[in-house]
ROVEXNU-962500 format. One record per residue (C-alpha): residue in one letter; x, y, z. Coordinates in steps of 0.001 Angstrom, whole numbers, plus 500000, padded with zeros to 6 digits. Layout:
AXYZ ...
This chain:
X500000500000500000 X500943503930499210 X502322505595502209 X500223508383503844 X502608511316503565 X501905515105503413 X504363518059503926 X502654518217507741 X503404514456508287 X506757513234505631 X508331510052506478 X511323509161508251 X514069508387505329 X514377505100507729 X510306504414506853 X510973504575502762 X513750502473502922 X512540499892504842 X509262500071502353 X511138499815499327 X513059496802501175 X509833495132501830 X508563495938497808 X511687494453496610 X511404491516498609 X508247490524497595 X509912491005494043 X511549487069494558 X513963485513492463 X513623485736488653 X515913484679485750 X517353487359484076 X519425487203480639 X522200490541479339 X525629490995478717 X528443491522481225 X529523495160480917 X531767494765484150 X533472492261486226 X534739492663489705 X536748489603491488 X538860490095494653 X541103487715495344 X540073486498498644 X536822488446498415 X533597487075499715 X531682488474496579 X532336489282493502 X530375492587491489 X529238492166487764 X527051495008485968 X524475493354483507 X523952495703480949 X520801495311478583 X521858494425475173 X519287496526473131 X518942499592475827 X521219501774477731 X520211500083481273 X522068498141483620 X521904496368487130 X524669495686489891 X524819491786490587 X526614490120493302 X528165486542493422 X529889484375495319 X533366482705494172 X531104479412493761 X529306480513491924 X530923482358489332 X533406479194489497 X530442477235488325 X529858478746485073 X531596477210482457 X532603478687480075 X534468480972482614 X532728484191483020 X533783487243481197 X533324491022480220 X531189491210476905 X529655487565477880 X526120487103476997 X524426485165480140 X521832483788481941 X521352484068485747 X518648483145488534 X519284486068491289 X516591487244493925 X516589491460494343 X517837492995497562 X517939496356498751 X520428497622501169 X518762500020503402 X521999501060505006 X523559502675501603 X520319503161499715 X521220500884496782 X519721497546495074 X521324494562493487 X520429491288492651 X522084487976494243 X523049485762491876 X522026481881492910 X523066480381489478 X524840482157486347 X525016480083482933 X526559481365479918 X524299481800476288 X525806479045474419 X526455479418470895 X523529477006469597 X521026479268471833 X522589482708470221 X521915480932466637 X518603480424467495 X517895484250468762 X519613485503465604 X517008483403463532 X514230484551465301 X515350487667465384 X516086487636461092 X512407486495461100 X511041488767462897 X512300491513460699 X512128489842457578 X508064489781458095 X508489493339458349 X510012493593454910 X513189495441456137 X515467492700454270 X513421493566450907 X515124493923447956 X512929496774446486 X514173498711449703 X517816498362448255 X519164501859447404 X521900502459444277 X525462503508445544 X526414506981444276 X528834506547441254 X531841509076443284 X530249510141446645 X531161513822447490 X531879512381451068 X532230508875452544 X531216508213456113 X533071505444457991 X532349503757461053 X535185501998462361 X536608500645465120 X539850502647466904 X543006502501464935 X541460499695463709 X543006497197460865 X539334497438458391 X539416501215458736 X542934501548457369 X541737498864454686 X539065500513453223 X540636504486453430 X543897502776452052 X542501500785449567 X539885503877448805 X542452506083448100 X544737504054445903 X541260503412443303 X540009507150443553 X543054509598445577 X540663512180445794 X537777510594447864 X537683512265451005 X536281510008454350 X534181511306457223 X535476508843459770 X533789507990463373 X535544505689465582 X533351503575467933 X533300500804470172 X532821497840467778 X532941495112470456 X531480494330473813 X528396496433475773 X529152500078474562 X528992498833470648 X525607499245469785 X524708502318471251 X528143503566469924 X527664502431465804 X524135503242465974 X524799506807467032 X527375506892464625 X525276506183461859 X522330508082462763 X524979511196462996 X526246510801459364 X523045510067457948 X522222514052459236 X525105515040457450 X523781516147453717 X527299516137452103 X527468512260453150 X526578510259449989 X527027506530451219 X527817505075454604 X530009501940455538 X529896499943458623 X533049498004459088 X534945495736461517 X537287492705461282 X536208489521461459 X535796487206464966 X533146485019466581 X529594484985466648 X529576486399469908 X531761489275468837 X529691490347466013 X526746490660468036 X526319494018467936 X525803494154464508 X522734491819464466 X521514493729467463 X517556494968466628 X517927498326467226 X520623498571464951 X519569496868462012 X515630499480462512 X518441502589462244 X520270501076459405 X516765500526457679 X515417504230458617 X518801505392457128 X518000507714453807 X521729507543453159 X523119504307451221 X524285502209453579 X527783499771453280 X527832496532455621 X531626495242455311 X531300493218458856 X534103490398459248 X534763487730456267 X533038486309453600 X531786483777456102 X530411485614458624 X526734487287458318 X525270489768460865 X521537491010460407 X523093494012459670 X524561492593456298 X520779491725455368 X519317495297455748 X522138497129454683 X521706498532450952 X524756496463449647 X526937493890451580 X530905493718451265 X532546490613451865 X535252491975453717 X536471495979454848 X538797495579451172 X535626494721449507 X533753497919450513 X536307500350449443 X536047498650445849 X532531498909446291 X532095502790446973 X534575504385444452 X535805503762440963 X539111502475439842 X540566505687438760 X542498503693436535 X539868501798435086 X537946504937434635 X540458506754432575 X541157503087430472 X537153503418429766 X537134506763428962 X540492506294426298 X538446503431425035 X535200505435424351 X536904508508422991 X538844505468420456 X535156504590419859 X533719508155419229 X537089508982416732 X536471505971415118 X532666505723415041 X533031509327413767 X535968508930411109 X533561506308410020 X530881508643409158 X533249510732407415 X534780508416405023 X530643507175403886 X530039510722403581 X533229511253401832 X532743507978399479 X529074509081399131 X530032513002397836 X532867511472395333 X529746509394393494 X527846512364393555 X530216514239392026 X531142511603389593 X527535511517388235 X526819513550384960 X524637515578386352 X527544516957388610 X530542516922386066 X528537518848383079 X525939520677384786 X524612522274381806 X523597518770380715 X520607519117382085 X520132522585380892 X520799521123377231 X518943517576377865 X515702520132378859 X516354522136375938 X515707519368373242 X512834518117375531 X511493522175375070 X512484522079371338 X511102518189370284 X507748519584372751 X506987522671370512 X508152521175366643 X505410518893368231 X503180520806369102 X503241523161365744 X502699519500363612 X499790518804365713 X498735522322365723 X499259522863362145 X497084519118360944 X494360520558363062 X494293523719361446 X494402521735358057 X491228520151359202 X489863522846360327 X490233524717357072 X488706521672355138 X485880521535357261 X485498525551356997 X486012525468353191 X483007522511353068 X480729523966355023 X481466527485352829 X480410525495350163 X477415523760351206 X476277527825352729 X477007528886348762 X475144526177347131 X471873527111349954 X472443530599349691 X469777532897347477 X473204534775346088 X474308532018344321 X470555531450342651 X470438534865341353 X474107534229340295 X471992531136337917 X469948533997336160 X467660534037339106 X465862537404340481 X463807538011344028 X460859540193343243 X460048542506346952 X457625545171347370 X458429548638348931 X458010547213352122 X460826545038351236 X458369541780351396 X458942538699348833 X456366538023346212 X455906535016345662 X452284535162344035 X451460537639341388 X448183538542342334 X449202539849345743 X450248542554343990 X448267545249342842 X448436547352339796 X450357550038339291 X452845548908342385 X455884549733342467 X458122546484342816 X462186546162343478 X463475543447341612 X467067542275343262 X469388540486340728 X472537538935341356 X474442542467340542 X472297545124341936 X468664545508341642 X465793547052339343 X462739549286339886 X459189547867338392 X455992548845337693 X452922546644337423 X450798546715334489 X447349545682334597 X446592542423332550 X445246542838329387 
């Protein structure tokens, strides 16, 4: 139950400590599983002091032990040591400070490690955070490499060495970090998260030497792997040997086999670049000299055709076309004129044989009154008229006589 306090009645610092040693009694013994961050062992010492530190959060507990027991853990217990231990909470009211007992301490064996790790790499594999489509391109020549790396570390002077001699000018942004035992993760992952702010960064790498299972734990821890995955910077993994495969190789955009591996990985051979770029220019002179030479070949047949050596050929082939065209033309015009003629002179003919003219030119004569109207029956005219008598010359003026 809550203590009845007030600022008229506050308890006795004696009263809260014996509370919290009663709450933590009731507590009992539980198992409890992290990684020795510290060991302390007196010679001659009735106890011995380990801090368990939490492997995927920055909190850790004071443990005691006795010589027995830590004697009984096989293999022998050690900083960085993954274990297992059955300890019962105690709270010293005299210095104000809790620990746990330790009744029985067993170290993670590999096989049980194995197991997390594939639980774990399901876990996050459901999630999709191993997913190829998640994969990012590395830049072609990064403005800026970032480098986590252990201190003075053999893979750090790997991949800036080996860096350097493909591309001399890349230029590293290097943060050394814990890469082994309890300070690791918290170390790389703030490492990464830091260069991932940076905007000049263009690809990440992640890189230690090779060792044990247990050694590369920190690079399969959760946390980890979720900031590698939130990263928007490309990230490297170049973690041990070929052999050896932390989580982290699984979400990272592309894995190196080893630190050596990387640095060919995130810059171009500077050599091989300026081989490629001799051979394409060889390609472009001859692809273009090419071109020339059909063009060339093509403008000596032009030239070569008629048309091209005599240009007024066609001026003179045109003009015979022009001249053959109009002596044509004049035949055709000339029979159809012919024709025409003929037919004119026919029909001229057949007008003259229809025409009155040519009966009066027989002898013939047209007999009109004044009014200029034909007779055609003598008694229509009267007598004494005057008639006009046209002949084929001129005409003739008429009287009428009466019949006798």
């Amino acid at each position: 139950m809550a203590l009845d306090t007030s600022p008229e009645r506050p308890a006795a610092v004696r009263t809260i400590a014996m509370a919290l040693e009663g709450y933590v009694a009731r507590l009992g013994a539980v198992w409890l599983e992290g990684q020795v961050a510290q060991l302390t062992r007196r010679p001659g010492a009735g106890l011995a002091f380990l801090t368990l530190r939490d492997t995927e959060a920055n909190v850790s507990i004071t443990v005691t032990a006795t010589p027995r027991v830590l004697d009984a853990c096989v293999p022998p217990l050690a900083e960085g040591q993954r274990v297992i231990l059955h300890a019962k909470p105690e709270y010293y009211v005299a210095r104000g400070t809790l620990a746990f007992r330790a009744a029985e301490i067993r170290a993670v064996g590999l096989g049980e490690l194995l197991a997390q790790l594939e639980a774990r790499k399901n876990l996050l594999a459901a999630e999709g955070l191993f997913a190829a489509d998640r994969k990012r391109p590395l830049p072609f020549l990064p403005r800026r490499v970032g480098l986590v790396c252990g201190r003075a570390s053999d893979a750090e002077r790997d991949v800036v060495e080996n860096a350097r001699r493909r591309w001399p000018g890349v230029v590293f942004e290097i943060r050394e970090v814990a890469v082994q035992g309890v300070k690791a993760v918290s170390e790389v992952t703030a490492a990464v998260r830091e260069l991932d702010a940076m905007p000049e960064v263009d690809v990440i790498v992640v890189t230690r030497g090779g060792g044990s299972v247990e050694d590369l734990l920190p690079f399969s821890d959760e946390g980890l792997v979720r900031t590698v995955a939130a990263c928007l910077t490309p990230v490297v993994s170049a973690i041990g040997h070929e052999k050896d495969s932390p989580l982290l190789d699984l979400v990272a955009d592309w894995r190196a086999s080893t630190p050596t591996d990387a640095a060919k990985r995130i810059v171009p051979d500077m050599a091989e670049e300026a081989r490629r770029v001799r051979d394409l220019r060889e390609r472009a002179d001859r692809a273009v000299r090419g071109q020339l030479q059909a063009a060339s070949t093509w403008l000596a047949s032009a030239r070569a055709r008629p048309v091209l050596a005599d240009p007024s050929v066609l001026v003179t082939r045109r003009g015979d076309e022009v001249a053959a065209l109009v002596d044509r033309s004049r035949l055709v015009l000339g029979h159809r004129l012919d024709r025409a003629g003929d037919d004119i002179t026919h029909v001229r003919a057949r007008v003259r044989a229809l025409s009155p003219a040519a009966t009066l030119e027989r002898g013939y004569a047209v007999v009109q009154d004044e009014a200029g109207a034909v007779i055609r029956v003598a008694d229509d005219v009267a007598a004494g008229a005057l008639l006009r008598v046209r002949v084929a010359e001129g005409e003739l003026r008429a009287r009428r006589e009466p019949a006798s």
